[in-house]
C-alpha positions in Angstrom: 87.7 148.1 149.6 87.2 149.4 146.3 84.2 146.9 145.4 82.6 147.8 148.6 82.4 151.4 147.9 81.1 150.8 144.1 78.4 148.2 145.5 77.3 151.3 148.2 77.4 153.6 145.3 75.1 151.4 143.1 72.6 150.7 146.0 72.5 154.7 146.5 71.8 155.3 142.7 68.8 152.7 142.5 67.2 154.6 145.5 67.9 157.5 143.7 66.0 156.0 140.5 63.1 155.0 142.5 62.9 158.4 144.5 62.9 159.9 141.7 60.1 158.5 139.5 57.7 159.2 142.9 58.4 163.2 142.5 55.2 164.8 141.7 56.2 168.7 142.7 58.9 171.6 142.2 59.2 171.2 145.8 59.7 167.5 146.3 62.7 167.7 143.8 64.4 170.3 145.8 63.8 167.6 149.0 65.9 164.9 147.0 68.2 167.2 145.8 69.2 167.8 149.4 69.2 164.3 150.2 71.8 163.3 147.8 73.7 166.6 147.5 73.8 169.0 150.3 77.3 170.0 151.4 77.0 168.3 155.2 74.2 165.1 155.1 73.7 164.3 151.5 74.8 160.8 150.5 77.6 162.0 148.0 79.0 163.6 150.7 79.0 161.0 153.0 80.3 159.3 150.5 82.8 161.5 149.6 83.8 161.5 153.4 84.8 157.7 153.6 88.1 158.6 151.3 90.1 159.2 154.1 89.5 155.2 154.9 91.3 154.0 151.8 94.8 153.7 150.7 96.5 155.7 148.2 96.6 153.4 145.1 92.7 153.0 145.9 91.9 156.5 146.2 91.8 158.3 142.9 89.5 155.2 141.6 87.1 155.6 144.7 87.3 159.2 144.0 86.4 159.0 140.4 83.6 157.0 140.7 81.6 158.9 143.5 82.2 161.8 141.1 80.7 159.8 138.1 77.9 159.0 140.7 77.3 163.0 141.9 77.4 164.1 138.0 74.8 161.4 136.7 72.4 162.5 139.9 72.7 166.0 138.7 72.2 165.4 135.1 69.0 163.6 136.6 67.7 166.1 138.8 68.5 168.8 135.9 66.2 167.1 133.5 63.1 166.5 135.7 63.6 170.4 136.9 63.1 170.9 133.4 60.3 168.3 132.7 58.6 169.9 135.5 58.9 173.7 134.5 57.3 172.7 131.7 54.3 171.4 132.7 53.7 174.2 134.9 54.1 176.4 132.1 51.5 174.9 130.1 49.1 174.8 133.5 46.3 177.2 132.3 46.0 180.1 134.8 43.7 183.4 134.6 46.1 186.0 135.4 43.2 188.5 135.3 41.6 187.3 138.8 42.6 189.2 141.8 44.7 187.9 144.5 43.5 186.5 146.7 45.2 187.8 149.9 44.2 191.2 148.4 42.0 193.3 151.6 39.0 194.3 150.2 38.6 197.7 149.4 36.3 200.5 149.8 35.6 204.6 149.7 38.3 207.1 150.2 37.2 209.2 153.2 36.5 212.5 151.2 34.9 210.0 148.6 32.3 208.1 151.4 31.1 211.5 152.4 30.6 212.8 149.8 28.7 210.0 148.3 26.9 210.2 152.2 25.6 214.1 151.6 24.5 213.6 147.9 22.4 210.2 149.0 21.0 212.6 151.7 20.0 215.4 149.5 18.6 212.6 146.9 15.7 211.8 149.5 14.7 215.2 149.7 13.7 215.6 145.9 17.2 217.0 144.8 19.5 216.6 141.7 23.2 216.4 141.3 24.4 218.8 138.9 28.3 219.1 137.6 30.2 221.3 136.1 33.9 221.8 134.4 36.6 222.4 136.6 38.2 224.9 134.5 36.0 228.0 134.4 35.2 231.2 132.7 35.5 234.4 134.8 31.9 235.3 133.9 30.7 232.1 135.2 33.0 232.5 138.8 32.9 236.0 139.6 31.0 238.6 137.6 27.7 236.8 137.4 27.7 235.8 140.9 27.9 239.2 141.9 31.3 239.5 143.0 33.0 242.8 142.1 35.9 243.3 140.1 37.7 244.7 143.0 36.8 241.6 145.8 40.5 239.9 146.5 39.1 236.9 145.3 39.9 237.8 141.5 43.5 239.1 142.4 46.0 236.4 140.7 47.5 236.3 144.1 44.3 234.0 145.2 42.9 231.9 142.0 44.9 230.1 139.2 44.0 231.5 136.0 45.2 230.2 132.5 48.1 231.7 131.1 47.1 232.8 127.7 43.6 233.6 128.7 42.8 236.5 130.4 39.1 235.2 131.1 39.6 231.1 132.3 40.5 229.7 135.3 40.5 227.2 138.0 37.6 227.3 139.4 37.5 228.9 143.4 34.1 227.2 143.9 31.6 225.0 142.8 29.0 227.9 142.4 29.9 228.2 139.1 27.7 225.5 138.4 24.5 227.3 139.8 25.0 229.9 137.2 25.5 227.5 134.4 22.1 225.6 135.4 20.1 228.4 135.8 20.8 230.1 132.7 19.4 226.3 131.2 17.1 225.6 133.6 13.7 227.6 134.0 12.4 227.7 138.0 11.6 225.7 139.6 14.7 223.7 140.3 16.9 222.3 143.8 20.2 220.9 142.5 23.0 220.2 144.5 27.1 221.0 142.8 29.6 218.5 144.5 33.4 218.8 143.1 36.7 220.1 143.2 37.3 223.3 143.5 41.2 225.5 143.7 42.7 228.1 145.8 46.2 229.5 146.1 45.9 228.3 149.7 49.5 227.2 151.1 49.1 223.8 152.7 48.4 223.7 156.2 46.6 221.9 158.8 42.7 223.6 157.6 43.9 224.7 154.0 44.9 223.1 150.7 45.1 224.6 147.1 42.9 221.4 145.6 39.3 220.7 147.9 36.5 219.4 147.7 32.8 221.1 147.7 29.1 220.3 147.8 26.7 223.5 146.7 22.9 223.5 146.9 20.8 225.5 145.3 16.8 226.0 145.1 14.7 228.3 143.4 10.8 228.8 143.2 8.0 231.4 143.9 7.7 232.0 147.5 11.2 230.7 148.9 12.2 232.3 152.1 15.1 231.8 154.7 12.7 229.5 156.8 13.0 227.1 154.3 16.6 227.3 154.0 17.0 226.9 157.8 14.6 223.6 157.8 16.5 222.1 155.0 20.2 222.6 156.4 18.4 221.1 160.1 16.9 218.0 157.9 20.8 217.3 156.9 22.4 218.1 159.7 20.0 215.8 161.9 20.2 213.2 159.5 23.8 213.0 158.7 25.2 214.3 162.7 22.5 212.8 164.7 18.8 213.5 165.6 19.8 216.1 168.5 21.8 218.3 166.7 21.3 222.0 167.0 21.6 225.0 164.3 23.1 228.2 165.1 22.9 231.1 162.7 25.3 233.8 162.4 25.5 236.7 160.3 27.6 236.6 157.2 28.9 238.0 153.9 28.3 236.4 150.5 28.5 238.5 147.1 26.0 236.0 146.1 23.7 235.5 149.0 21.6 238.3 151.0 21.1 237.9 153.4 23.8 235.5 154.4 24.5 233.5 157.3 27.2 231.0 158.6 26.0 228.1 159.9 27.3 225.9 162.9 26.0 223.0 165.1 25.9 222.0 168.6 28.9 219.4 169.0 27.3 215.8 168.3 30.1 214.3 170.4 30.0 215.7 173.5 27.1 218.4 173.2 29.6 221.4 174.8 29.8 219.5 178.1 33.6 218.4 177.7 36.5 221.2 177.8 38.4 218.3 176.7 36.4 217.0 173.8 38.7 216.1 170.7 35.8 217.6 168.3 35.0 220.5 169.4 37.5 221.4 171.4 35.4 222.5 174.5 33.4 225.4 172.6 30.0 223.2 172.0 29.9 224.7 168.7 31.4 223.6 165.6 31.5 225.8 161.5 30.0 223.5 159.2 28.9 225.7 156.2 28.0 229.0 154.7 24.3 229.9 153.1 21.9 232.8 152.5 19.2 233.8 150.4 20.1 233.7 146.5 21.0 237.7 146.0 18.5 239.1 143.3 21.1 240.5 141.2 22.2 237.0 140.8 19.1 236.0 139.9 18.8 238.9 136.9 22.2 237.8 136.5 20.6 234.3 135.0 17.9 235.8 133.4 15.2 234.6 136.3 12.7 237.9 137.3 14.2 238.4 141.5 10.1 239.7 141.6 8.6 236.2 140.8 11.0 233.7 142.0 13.2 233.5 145.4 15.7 231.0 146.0 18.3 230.2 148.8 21.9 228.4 148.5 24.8 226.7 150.2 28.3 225.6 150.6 30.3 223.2 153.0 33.3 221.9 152.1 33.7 217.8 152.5 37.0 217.9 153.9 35.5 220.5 157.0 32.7 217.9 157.4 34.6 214.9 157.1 37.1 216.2 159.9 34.2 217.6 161.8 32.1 214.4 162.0 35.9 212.2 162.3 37.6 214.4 164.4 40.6 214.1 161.6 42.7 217.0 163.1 44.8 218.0 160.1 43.4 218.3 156.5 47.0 216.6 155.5 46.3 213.7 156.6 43.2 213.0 153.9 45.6 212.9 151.4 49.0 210.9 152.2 46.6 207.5 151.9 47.9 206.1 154.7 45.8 203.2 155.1 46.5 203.2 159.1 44.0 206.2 159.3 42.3 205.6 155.9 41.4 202.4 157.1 39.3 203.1 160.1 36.5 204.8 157.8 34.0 203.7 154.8 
């Protein structure tokens, strides 16, 4: 009985040789490790199993050499494991290539429109200008024509600096008309995208860190019909060719005279109590504009008797949920890529 069981265990350890000089892979090692070792099938444990058939005196020598069998098999499996790691290690791989189960990727939301309007503003002769984020007072305020007393300045609605009375964050991008027309002589159209900073709790419509496009354009002659057929050129081209303008009185320290500026709903043109744009009211607040006020315009050192201009503001997250129907400003920045991903 003895002899039987040794000749068994020398046939299972030549397949075992021969099995084992076909490996080629990490993964066809682990295969004939369970073959010859798992707990249940393997052949050591079948092996293992057939003690019950011999007698006592036999047993312990049985025993002994099926154990000298499983230990030689794993001393065997643990050095090709080890041959194998190797030569994977010294596999040459790029590690700076992407993976390749990455999605591709593409603008943020607020990033796609805004790259949308200043492409727009591009084909009609413009230039982008920019400007620091953190301003001086002069620059924000006083030389815009905003009075010391306007609520705006209180510390209760912009971030200034601690430790100087005169710098802040800046509450607009206008800033940046001021800075290029005190460089620039007439004639010039720019347009001023960027961040800009309230003291705005967040809310669905409000958020202390936003995002704004400003336009600008001075020359000799400029009146409000050209402002109106330049915000029409946009909005047609960037809401749709049957868009309408409406007008409305406004207020602007820097403008006079001002006007905010909605459109006819592109969606569902007013015919749709139920429409997720607009709401049912046909109309929706895009931007505010006006003629350049000529005190700002003495304020830059350009003559308010020889040169006019006209300016604008619109605020990318108000277009971006206008045009989207995105119904809380939230939502643009928690990059969930559920809602991220339906856009760019």
């Amino acid at each position: 009985m003895i002899d039987e069981i040794k000749k068994e265990i020398e046939g299972a350890r030549r397949s075992f040789v021969n099995e084992l000089a076909q490996i080629q892979s990490p993964e066809e090692l682990a295969a004939l490790k369970e073959r010859y070792l798992s707990r249940k099938k393997g052949r050591v444990s079948l092996l293992m199993a057939r003690l019950k058939e011999f007698a006592a005196a036999e047993k312990p020598l049985a025993g002994q050499a099926i154990n000298q069998f499983k230990e030689s098999i794993e001393e065997a499996l643990a050095a090709a494991a080890d041959r194998h790691g190797r030569a994977e290690a010294r596999e040459w791989r790029d590690h700076s290539l992407p993976a390749s189960d990455l999605p591709a990727g593409r603008f943020h939301l607020i990033a796609d429109i805004q790259r949308q309007i200043e492409e727009l503003f591009l084909s009609l002769g413009y230039e982008i200008a920019v400007g620091p984020e953190v301003e001086l007072e002069d620059y924000n305020f006083t030389k815009l024509n905003v009075p010391e007393f306007h609520p705006a300045r209180d510390e209760q609605d912009t971030f200034f600096l601690d430790g100087f009375d005169d710098m802040l964050l800046r509450t607009h991008t206008s800033p940046m008309q001021v800075r290029y027309m005190l460089a620039h002589q007439p004639p010039f159209k720019i347009i001023s995208p960027g961040k800009a900073f309230r003291k705005d709790d967040p809310d669905a419509t409000h958020s202390p860190c936003f995002h704004q496009v400003e336009g600008l354009l001075v020359d000799r002659g400029i009146h409000f019909s050209h402002l109106k057929g330049t915000l029409e050129a946009f909005c047609r081209a960037f809401y749709g060719p049957d868009v309408v303008l409406r007008f409305r009185p406004g207020y602007f320290p820097f403008t006079e005279p001002s006007a905010e500026v909605d459109i006819s709903c592109f969606l569902c043109s007013g015919k749709d109590a139920n429409c997720r744009v607009c709401k049912g009211n046909g109309w929706l607040e895009i931007l505010g504009s006006g003629m350049v006020h000529p005190q700002v315009l003495r304020n830059c050192g350009i003559d308010p008797e020889i040169y006019s201009g006209f300016a604008f503001g619109m605020g990318i997250e108000r277009v971006a949920m206008v045009k989207y129907g995105v119904p809380d400003l939230r939502l643009l920045y928690e990059n969930d890529l559920r809602l991220l991903g339906q856009f760019g």
